[in-house]
N, C-alpha and C positions, 0 to 999 in steps of 0.2 A: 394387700398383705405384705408386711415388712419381709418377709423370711420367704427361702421356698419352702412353696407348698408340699413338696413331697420328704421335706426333712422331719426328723422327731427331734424335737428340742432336748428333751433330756439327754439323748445322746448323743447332742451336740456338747451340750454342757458337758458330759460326761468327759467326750473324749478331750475337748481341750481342756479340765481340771487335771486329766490325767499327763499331760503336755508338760504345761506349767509344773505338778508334781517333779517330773522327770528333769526340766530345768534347774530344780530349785535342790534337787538334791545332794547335792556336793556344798550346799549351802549360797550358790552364787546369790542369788537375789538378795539374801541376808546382809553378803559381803558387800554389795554394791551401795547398800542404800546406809550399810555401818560407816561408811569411808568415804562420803562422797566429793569424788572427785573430778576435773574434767575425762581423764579418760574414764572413770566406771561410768559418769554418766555417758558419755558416747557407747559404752558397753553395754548399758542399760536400754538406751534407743534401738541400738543394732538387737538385742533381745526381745523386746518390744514389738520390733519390725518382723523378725522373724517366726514370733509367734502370733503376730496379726494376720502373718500372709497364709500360715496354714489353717486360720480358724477362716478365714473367708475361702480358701479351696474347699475345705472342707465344708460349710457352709451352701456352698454353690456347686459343689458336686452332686447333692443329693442323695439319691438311689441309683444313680446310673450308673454305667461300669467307668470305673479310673483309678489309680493307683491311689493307697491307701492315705497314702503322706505325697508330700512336693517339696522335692529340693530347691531349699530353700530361695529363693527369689528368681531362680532362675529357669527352675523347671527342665523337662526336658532342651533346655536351648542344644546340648550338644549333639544329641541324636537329629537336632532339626538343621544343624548345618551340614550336615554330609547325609540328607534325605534316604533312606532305605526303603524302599517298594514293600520291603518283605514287611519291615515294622508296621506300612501302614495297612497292611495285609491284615496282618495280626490285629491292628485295633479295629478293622472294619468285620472283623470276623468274632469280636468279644462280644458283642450285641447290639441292637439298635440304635440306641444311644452310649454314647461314650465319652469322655472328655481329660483332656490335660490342663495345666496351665504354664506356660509359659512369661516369665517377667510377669507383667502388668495385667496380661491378656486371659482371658478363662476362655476356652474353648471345647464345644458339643459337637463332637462329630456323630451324625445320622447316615447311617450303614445298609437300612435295607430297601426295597424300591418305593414303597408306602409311605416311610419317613423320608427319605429322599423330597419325596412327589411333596410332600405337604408342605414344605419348606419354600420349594420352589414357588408354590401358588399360594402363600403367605406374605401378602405384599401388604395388610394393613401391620405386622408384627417384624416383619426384616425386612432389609433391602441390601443388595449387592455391596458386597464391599473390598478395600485392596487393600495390600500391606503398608503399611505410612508412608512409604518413599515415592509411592505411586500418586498418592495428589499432588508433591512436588513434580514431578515428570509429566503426566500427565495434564498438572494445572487442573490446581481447584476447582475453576468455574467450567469446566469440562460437565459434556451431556448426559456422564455414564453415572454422574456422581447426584444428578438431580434424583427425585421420588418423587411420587405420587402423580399426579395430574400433571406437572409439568415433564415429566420423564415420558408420561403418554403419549404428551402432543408435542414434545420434539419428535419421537419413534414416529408419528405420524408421518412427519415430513420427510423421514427417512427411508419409510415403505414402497417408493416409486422408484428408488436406486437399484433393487432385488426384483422387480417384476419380468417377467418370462423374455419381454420383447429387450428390457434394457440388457440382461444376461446373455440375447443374443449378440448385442453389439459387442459386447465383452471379448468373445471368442476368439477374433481373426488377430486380436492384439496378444492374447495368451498362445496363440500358436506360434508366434513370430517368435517370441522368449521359449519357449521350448524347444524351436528350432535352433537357438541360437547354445542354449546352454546344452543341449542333446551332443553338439562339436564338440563344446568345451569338455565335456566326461570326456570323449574318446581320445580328445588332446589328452587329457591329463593321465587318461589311462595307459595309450600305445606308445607317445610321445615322450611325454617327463618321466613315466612310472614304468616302461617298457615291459607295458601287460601287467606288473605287480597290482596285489590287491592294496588296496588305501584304506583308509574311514571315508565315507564316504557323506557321513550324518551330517556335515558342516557345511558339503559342495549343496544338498538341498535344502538348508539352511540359505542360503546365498540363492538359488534356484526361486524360491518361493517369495522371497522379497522382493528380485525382480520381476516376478508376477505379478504380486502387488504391487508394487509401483503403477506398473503399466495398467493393471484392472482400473487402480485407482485415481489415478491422476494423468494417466496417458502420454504424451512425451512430450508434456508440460514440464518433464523431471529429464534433465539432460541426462546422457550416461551416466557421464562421469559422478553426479549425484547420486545414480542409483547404485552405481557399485559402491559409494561411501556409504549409504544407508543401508547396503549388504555388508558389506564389511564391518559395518560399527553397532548394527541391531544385536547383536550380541551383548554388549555393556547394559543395554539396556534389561534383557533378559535377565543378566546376573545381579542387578540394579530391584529388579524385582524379588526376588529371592523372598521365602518368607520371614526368614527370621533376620533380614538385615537390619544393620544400625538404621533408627528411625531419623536420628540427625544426620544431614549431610555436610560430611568433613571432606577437606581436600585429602583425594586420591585414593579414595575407598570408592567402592564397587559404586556406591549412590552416586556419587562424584561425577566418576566416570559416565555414569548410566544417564546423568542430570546433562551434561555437556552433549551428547547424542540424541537426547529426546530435543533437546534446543533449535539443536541442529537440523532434524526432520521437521521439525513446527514452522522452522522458519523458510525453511524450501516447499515445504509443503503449502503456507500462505504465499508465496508467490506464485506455485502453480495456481491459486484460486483469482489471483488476480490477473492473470495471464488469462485466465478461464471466461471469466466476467467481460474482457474484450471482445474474444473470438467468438463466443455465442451471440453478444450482442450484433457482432455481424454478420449471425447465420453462420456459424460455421457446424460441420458435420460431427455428433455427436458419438464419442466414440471412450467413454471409460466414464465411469461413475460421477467424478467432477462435474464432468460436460452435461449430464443427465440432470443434477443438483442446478445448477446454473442455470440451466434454458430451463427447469419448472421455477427456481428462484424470477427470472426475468418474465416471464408467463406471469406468472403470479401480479408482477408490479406491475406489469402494461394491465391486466385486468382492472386494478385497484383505477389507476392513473383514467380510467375509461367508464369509470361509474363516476369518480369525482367530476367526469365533465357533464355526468348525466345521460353515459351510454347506456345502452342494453346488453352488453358483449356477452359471447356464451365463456359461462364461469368455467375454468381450468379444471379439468378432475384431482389436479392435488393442488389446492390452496395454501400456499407458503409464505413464510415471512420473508423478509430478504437481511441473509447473514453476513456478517463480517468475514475478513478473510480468515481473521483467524479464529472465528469459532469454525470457520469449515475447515483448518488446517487442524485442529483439537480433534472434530469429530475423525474424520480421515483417518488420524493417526489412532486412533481407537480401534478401528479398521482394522488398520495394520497390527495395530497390539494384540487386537482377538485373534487373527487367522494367523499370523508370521509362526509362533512357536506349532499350535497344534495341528495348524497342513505338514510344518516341517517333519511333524514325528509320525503323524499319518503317511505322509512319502516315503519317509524310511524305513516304515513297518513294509510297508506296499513292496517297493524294491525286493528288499531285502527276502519277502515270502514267496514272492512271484520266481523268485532265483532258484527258490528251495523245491516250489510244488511249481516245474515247469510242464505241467497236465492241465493247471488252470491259465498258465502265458499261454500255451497253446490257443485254447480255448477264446481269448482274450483278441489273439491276433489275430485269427481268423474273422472272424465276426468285425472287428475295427476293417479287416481287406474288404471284406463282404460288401460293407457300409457303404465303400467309398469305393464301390465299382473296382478293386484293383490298384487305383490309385493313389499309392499310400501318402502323397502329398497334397492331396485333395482334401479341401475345407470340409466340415460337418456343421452340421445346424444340432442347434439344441435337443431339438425333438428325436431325431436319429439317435442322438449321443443316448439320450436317458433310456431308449428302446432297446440296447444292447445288452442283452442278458446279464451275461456274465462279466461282462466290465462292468453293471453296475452291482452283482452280485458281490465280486470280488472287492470293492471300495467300500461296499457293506459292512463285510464282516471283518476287514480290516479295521475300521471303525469298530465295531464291536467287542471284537478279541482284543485290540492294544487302543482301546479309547485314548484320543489324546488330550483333555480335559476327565482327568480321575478325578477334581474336587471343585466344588463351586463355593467359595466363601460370602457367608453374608453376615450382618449384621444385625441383633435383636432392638430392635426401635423400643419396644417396651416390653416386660414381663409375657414372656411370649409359653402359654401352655401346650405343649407342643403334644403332649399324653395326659391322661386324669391324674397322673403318679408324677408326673415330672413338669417343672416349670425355667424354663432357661429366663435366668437374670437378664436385666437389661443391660443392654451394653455387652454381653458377651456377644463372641464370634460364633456363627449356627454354619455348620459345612457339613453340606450333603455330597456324599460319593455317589459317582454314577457308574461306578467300577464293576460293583454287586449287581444292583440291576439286571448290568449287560452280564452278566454272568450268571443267571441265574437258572440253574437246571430244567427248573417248570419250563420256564418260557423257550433258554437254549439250550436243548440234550446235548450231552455232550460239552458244555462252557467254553472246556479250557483248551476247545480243539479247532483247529482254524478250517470251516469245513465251508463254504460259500453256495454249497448245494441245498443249504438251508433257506434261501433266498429266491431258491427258483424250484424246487419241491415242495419243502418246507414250509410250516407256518410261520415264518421269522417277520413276513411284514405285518402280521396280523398282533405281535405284539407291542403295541401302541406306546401301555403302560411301563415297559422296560426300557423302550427307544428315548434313554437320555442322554444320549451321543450331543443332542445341542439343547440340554436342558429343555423346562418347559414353564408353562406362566406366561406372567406379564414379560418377564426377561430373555424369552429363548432366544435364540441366537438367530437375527436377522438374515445370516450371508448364508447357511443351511445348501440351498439348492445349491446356490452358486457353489458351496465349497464341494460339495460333492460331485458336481459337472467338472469342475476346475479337476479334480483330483480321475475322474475317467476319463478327460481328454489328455490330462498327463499320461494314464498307463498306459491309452490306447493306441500314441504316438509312439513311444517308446518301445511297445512290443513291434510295431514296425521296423522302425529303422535303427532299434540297439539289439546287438546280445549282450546280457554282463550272465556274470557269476560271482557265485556268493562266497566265501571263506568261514566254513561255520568253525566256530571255535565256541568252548566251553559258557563265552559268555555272551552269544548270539542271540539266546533266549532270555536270560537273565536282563530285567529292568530296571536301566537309570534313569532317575527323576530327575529331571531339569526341567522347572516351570512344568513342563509336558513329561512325557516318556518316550525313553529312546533305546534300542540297544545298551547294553553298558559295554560293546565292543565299540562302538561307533557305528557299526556294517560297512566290514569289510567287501569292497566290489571292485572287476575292472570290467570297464567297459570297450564294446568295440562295433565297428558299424554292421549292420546286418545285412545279409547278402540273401537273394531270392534264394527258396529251399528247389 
């Protein structure tokens, strides 16, 4: 079917004869074509253009909810460059479906957890997609960009990086970067800032890179790289931006963002080939590279051992063996998915734990408990995830301030999303996971940060709301991990820090950056903790 299916033509017709009317009435079109010249025709085009681009808004809105009319070619562009939380409040709160357009782009936002859900496990009709600046950055031939059958069976080979034993090895290197950046608050707090509160949004911003770094490539990545790749992951965030310019010009945000993404790729393939070395001679596996590497080199000695006509027992993950730098692409994918939404999950965390110090209580005990007293004593995974209330609290911080509100994808073809509404192809399909998580059925109370829902409560029982890491063929591979990663943060921390928070008017109040974040920053000082 040419048309959507939930339009009525007639008054399709209707409303753009009525357009054109309203164009034509001061007699412009008359004048244009009485007098033709080079500018009335350029005036004529620019008319043309403007009234094509609202008969195909209008067209392709359907029956859903969206403003009546669209400024002219540009659409909302200016409300999308200074993001408002509350705006997108409002649109996920007009009804299921919704939509704007923006320039070129028509865009369906799905608001409630049913349309949500159906989007995400809609892989023969969408698939995942980023803002244009990101396949420059990222690179084209990047894994995240493949579909179907071939996005499978790379995820496949990716499934033994995330399992429970590899997660363990993960730990003792994340605790060494939390040790180290735990100093660095209290330097920055007692020392440079003498007790003053700061922003604080940026120091775990810098905190979480160094994490990943270390998860991911281990110290394959000299310091001195990773504090450049702390330091300069931010360009890249801004680089990402929704509504940035799609061509990249020198010294615009892309620019900038394109020279730092270069930058990570190309450190990041030398860690791979550094990597490739040291496993091949046995070396001790210790951060997600090293895990990728020794199944990559498994994999080939298997191959290399039927071509002689062995029997060898077959590897339980069978892999191809990658270049450096598609393992330095995927990595940085990694890194792309987890850097901004741990960083705003940390600052939520922080920042509530400061507020409601009845749940840090709760928190630190339990972490002393763990560890015999020892509050620099390693924990094993299994411990970690046993801990009530540190994993309560990482919970419903997830829940209350999700740091992934939208997932955008792409309509592959004429995608019927309802009997009443058919989203075009080629439009952008973006399901919130905002509502969901907020939704009174499933969490009484939504808009209240209460973690007792998690250890009373029925809050694990609800499956179909938990879109904290999406679901489908696409959910979010690092899930455990990130959520281990973010209780062995709090759990350190309620040890050996106190801070305090400086609430101010807009401590609550949410900026949208790629993620969500305070729109203060979160103001904190930190300082070391002393036995009570």
């Amino acid at each position: 079917m040419a048309l959507n299916a939930s339009f009525v033509s007639p008054t399709a017709d209707a409303k753009v004869a009525h357009m054109i009317t309203q164009f034509d009435t001061a007699g412009l079109l008359s004048t244009i074509f009485n007098g033709f010249t080079f500018w009335k025709a350029a005036l004529a085009l620019l008319v043309g253009a403007v009234l094509y681009d609202q008969f195909m808004y209008i067209w392709q809105k359907g029956s859903i909810v969206g403003p009546a009319m669209k400024t002219p070619f540009m659409g909302p562009f200016l409300d999308s460059v200074n993001p408002s939380f509350t705006k997108y409040h409002e649109k996920w709160s007009s009804g299921a479906l919704s939509c704007v357009s923006v320039f070129h782009k028509f865009v369906v936002i799905a608001s409630t957890r049913d349309m949500a859900r159906k989007i995400f496990n809609s892989p023969t009709f969408v698939k995942p997609c980023v803002v244009d600046a990101a396949y420059k950055l990222l690179r084209p031939e990047n894994w995240v960009f493949l579909d179907g059958k071939a996005h499978v069976d790379y995820r496949k080979g990716l499934n033994g990086l995330f399992t429970r034993q590899a997660l363990e090895q993960y730990l003792p290197g994340q605790e060494e970067i939390y040790n180290e950046y735990y100093k660095r608050f209290v330097q920055l707090s007692q020392v440079e800032n003498k007790g003053k509160h700061i922003p604080f949004m940026q120091e775990f911003r810098l905190l979480i890179t160094a994490i990943s770094c270390r998860t991911f490539v281990g110290h394959y990545c000299s310091e001195e790289a990773v504090k450049k790749i702390a330091d300069d992951y931010y360009l890249i965030t801004a680089a990402l931006e929704l509504v940035n310019f799609p061509i990249i010009l020198p010294f615009t945000k892309s620019w900038y963002g394109k020279k730092c993404a270069d930058m990570v790729l190309d450190e990041f393939s030398k860690c791979a080939a550094k990597a490739k070395v040291r496993m091949a001679a046995g070396g001790k596996k210790e951060c997600i590279l090293d895990f990728w590497v020794a199944h990559m080199i498994e994999s080939e000695n298997y191959r290399k051992a039927v071509e002689k006509g062995e029997s060898p027992e077959k590897p339980a993950m069978l892999i191809r063996w990658f270049s450096d730098l598609e393992i330095s692409m995927t990595l940085f994918t990694f890194l792309f998915a987890s850097q901004d939404a741990t960083s705003s999950a940390a600052t939520w965390l922080f920042q509530i734990m400061a507020d409601r110090p009845e749940y840090l209580d709760k928190v630190r005990q339990e972490n002393i408990d763990a560890r015999n007293g020892d509050i620099h004593a390693e924990i094993s995974l299994d411990v970690l995830e046993k801990l009530p209330w540190t994993r309560a609290v990482v919970k419903e911080v997830l829940r209350y301030r999700p740091p992934v509100i939208m997932v955008p994808y792409l309509a592959k073809k004429d995608f019927p999303v309802t009997p009443e509404y058919t989203v075009p192809k080629g439009s952008m399909v973006i399901p919130t996971t905002y509502m969901a998580l907020h939704d009174a059925e499933a969490y009484p109370n939504p808009d209240a940060y209460e973690p007792e829902r998690w250890i009373t409560g029925d809050a694990d029982q609800q499956t179909k709301n938990w879109l904290v890491f999406g679901t489908g063929p696409h959910y979010c591979l690092g899930q455990t991990y990130a959520q281990a990663n973010l209780m062995l943060m709090i759990g350190k921390a309620s040890m050996m820090l106190d801070w305090d928070h400086k609430v101010t008017d807009l401590s609550e109040e949410i900026k949208v950056f790629a993620t969500i974040f305070p729109m203060d920053d979160c103001l904190l000082t930190f300082k070391n903790r002393t036995a009570a």
